[in-house]
Structure formats: C-alpha cells, structure tokens
DSSP file (Angstrom, degrees, kcal/mol; ACC not computed):
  #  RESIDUE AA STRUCTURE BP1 BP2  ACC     N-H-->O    O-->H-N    N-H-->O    O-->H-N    TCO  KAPPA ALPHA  PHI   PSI    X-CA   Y-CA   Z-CA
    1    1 A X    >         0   0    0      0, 0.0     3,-0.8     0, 0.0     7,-0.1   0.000 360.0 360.0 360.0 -34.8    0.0    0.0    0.0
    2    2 A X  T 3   +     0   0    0      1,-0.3     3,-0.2     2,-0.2     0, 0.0   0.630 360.0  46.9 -70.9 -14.7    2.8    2.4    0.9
    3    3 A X  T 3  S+     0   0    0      1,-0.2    -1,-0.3     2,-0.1     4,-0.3   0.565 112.2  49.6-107.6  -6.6    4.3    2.4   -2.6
    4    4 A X  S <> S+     0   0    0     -3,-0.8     4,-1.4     1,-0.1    -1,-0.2   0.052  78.0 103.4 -93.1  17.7    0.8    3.0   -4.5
    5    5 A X  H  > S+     0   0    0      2,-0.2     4,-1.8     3,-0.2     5,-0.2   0.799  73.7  47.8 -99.0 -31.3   -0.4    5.7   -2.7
    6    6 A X  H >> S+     0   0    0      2,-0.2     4,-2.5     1,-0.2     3,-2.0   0.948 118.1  47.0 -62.0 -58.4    0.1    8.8   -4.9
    7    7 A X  H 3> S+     0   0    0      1,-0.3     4,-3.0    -4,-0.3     5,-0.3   0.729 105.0  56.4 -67.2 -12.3   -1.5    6.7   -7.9
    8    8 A X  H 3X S+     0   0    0     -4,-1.4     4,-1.3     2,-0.2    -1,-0.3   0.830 114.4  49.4 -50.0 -52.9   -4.7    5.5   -5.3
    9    9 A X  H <X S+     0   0    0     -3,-2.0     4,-1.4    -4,-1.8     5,-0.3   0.941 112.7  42.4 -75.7 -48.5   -4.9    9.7   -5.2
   10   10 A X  H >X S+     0   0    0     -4,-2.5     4,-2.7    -5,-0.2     3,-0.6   0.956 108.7  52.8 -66.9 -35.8   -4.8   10.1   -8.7
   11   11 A X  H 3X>S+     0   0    0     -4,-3.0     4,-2.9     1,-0.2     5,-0.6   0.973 117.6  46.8 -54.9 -48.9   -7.3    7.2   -9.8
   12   12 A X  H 3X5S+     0   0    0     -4,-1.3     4,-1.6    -5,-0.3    -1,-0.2   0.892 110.9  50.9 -60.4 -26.1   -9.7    9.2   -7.0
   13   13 A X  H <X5S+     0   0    0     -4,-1.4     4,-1.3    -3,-0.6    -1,-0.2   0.825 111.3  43.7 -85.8 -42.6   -8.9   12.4   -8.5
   14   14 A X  H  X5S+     0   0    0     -4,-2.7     4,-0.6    -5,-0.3    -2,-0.2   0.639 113.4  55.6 -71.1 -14.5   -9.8   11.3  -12.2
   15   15 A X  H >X5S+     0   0    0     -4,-2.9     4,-2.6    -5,-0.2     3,-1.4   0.906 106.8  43.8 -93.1 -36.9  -13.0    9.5  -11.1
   16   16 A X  H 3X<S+     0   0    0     -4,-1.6     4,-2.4    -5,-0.6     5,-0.2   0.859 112.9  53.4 -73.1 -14.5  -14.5   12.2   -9.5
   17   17 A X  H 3< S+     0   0    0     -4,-1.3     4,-0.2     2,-0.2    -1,-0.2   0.762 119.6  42.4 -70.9 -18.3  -13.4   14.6  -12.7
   18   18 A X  H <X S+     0   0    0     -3,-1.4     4,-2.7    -4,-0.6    -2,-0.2   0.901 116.1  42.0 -71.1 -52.3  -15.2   11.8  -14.6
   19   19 A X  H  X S+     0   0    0     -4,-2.6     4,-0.5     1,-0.2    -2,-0.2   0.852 116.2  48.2 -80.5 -37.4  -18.1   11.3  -12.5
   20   20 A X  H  X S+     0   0    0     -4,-2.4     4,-2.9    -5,-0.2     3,-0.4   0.837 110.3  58.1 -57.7 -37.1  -18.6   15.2  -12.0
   21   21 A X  H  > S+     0   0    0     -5,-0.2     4,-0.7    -4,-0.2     5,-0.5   0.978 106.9  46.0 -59.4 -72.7  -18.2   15.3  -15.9
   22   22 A X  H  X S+     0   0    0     -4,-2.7     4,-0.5     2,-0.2    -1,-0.2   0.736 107.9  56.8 -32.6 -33.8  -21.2   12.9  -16.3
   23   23 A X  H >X S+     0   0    0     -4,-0.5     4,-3.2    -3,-0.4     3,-0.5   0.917 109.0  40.2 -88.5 -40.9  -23.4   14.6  -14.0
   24   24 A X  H 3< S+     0   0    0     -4,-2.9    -1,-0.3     1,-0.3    -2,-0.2   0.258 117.2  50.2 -79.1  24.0  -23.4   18.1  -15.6
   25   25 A X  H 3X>S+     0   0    0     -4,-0.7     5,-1.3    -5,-0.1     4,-0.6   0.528 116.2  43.0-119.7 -29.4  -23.6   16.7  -18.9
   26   26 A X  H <<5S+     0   0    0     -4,-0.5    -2,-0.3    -3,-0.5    -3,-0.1   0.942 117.6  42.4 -56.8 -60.5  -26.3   14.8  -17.5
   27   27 A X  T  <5S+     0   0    0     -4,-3.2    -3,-0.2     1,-0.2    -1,-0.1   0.940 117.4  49.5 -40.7 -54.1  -28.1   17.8  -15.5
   28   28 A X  T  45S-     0   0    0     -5,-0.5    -1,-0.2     1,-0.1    -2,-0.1   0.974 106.4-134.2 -62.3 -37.1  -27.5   20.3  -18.6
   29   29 A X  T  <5 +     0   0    0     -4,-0.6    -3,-0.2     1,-0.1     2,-0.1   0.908  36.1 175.2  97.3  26.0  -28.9   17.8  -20.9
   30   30 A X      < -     0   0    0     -5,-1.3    -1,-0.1     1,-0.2    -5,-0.0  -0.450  24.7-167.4-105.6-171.9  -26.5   17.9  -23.6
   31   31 A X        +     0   0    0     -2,-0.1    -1,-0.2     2,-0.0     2,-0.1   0.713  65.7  84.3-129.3 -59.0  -26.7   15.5  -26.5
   32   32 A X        -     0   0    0      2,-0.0     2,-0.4     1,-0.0    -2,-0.1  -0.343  62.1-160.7 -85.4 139.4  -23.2   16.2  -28.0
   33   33 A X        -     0   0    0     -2,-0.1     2,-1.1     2,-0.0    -8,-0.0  -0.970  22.9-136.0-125.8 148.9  -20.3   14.2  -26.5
   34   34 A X     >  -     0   0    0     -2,-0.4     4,-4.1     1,-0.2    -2,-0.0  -0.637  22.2-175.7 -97.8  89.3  -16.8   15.2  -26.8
   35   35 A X  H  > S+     0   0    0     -2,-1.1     4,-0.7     2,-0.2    -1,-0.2   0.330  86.5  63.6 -65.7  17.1  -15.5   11.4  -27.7
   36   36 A X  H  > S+     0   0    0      2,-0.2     4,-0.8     3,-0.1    -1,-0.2   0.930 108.8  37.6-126.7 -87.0  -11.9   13.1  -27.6
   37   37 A X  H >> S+     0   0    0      2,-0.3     4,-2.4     1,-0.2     3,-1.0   0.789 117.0  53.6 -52.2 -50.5  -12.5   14.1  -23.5
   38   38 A X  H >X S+     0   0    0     -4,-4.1     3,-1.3     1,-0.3     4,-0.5   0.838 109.5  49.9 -76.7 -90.3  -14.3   10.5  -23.1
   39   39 A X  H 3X S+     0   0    0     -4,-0.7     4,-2.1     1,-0.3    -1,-0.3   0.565 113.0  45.1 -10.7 -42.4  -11.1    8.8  -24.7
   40   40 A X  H <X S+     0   0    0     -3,-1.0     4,-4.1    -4,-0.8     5,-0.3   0.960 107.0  53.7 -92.9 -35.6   -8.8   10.4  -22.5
   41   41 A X  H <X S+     0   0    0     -4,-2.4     4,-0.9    -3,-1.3    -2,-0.2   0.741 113.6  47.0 -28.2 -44.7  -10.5   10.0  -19.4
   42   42 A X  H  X S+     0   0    0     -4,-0.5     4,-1.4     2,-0.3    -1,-0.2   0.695 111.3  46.9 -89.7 -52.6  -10.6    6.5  -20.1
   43   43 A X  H >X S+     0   0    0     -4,-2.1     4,-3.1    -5,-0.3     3,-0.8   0.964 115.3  51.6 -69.2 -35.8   -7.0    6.1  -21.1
   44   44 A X  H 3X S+     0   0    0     -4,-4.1     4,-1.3     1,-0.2    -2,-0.3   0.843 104.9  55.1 -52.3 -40.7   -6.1    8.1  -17.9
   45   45 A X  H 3< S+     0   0    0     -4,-0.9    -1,-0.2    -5,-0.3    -2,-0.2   0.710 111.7  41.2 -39.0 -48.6   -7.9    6.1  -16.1
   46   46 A X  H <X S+     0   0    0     -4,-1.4     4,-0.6    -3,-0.8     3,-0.3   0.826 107.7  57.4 -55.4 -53.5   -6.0    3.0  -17.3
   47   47 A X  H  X S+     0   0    0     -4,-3.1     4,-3.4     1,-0.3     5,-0.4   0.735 107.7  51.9 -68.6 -37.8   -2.6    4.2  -17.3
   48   48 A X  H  X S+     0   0    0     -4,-1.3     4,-1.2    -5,-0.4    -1,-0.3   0.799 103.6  49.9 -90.4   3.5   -3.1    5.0  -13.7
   49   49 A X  H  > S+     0   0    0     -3,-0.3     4,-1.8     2,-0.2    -2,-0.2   0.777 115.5  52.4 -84.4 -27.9   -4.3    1.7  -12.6
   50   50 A X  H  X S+     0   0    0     -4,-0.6     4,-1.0     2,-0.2    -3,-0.2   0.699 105.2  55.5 -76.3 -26.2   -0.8    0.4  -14.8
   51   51 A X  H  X S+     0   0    0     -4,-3.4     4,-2.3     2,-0.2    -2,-0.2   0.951 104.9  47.5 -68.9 -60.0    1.2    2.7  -12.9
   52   52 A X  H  < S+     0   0    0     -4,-1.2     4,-0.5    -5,-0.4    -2,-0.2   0.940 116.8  48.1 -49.2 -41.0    0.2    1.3   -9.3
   53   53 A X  H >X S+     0   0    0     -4,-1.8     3,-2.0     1,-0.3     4,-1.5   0.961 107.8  50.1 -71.0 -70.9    0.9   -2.1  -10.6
   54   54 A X  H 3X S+     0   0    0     -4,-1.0     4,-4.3     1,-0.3     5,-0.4   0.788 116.0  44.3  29.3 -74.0    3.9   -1.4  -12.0
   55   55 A X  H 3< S+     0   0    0     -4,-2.3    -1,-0.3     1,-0.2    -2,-0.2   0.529 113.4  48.8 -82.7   2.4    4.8    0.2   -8.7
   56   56 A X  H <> S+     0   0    0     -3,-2.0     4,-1.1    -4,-0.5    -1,-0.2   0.782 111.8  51.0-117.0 -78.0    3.5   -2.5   -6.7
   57   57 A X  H  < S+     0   0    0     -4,-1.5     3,-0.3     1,-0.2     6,-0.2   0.843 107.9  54.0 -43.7 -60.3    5.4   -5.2   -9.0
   58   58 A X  T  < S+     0   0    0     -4,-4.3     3,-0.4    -5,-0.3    -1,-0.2   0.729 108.8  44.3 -69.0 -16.2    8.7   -3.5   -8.7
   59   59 A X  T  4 S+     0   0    0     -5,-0.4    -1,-0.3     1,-0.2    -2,-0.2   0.865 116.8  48.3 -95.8 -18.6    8.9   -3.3   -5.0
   60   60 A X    >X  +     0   0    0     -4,-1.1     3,-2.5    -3,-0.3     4,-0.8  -0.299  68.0 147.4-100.6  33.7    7.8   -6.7   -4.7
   61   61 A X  T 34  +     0   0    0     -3,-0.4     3,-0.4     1,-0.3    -1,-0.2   0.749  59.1  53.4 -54.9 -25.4    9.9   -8.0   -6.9
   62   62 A X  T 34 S+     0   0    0     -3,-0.2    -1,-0.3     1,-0.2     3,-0.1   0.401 111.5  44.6-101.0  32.9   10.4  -11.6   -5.3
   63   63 A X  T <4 S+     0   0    0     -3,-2.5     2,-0.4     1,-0.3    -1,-0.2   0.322 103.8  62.7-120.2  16.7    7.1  -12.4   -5.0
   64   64 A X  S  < S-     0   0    0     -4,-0.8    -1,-0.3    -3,-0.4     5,-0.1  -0.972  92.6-113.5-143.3 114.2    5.6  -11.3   -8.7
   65   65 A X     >  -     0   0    0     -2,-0.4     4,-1.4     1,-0.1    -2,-0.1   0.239  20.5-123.7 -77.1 174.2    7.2  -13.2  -11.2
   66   66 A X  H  > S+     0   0    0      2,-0.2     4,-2.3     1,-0.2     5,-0.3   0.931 112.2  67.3 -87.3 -26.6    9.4  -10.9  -13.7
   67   67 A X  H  > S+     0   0    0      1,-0.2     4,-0.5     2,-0.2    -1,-0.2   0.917 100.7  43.5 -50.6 -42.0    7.6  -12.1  -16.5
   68   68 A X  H  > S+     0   0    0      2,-0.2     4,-0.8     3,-0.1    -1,-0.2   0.865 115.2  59.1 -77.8 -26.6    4.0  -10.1  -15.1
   69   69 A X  H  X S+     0   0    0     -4,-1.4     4,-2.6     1,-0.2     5,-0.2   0.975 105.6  44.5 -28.8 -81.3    6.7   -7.2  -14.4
   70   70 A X  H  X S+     0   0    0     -4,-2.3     4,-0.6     1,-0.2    -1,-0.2   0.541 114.0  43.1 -61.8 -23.4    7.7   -7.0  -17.8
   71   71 A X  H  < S+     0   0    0     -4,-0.5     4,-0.3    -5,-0.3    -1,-0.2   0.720 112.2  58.4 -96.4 -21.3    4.2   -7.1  -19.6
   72   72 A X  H  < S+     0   0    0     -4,-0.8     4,-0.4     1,-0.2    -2,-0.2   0.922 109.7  51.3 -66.6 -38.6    2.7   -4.4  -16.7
   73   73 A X  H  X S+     0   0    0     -4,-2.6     4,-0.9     1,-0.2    -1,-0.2   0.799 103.8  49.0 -85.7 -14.6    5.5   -2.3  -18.0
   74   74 A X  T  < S+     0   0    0     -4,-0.6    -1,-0.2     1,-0.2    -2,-0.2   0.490 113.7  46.2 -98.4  10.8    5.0   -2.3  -21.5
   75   75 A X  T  4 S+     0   0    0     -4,-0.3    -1,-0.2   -25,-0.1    -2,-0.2   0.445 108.9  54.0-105.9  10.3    1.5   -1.5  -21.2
   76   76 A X  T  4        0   0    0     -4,-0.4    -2,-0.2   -26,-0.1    -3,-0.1   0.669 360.0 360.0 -93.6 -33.1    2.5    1.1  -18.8
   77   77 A X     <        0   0    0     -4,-0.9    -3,-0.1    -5,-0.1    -2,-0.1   0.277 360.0 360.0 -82.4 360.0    5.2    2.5  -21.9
C-alpha cells in the first residue's frame, strides 16, 4: 500500500473529474459528446491503474514473477 499511494490519489482524483463530468452533462442535458475528453478519461484512467501495478510489481519483486513485471510495464510504456 505504501508504494501505490500517490496513484490510489490520482485514480480518486480522475473519477470524481469523470463522475462530476457525467453529471453536468447529464443535469444540462447535452446531446453532443466530446468522444476526444471521453477517450482520454478512459485512457487516464487505465494508465493509472498500470502505474500502481507497475509500482506495486517493482517493489515486490520476489514475489511477482518478472515475467508479469515485464508485460505491466509495457503496457505502462
């Protein structure tokens, strides 16, 4: 836990920019969606769940085989 903890604050900080995003676009009513913003949200979203593992993986390196290491980090690249 001690070595995830910035990206556990960024995942919280991109869902509630998500979830805030959703409501007023819900509340307002609009129609058009900016599939650009939705795409990155999404990828941001990802990238930071591959960054905790990642950071997770590397500190625990003898108990997480180097092979799951190595594939976390090229989807993390």
């Amino acid at each position: 836990m001690e070595y995830c903890k910035l990206q556990i604050g960024c995942l919280i900080i991109a869902l509630y920019i998500g979830m805030i995003y959703m409501r007023e676009r819900r509340i307002y009513n609009i129609k058009k969606r900016d599939k650009l913003f939705d795409l990155l949200i999404i990828a941001g979203i990802f990238e930071i769940i591959v960054d905790g593992s990642t950071a997770y993986t590397v500190n625990h390196i003898d108990k997480i085989p180097g092979e799951v290491n190595l594939i976390l980090h090229m989807f993390f690249f």
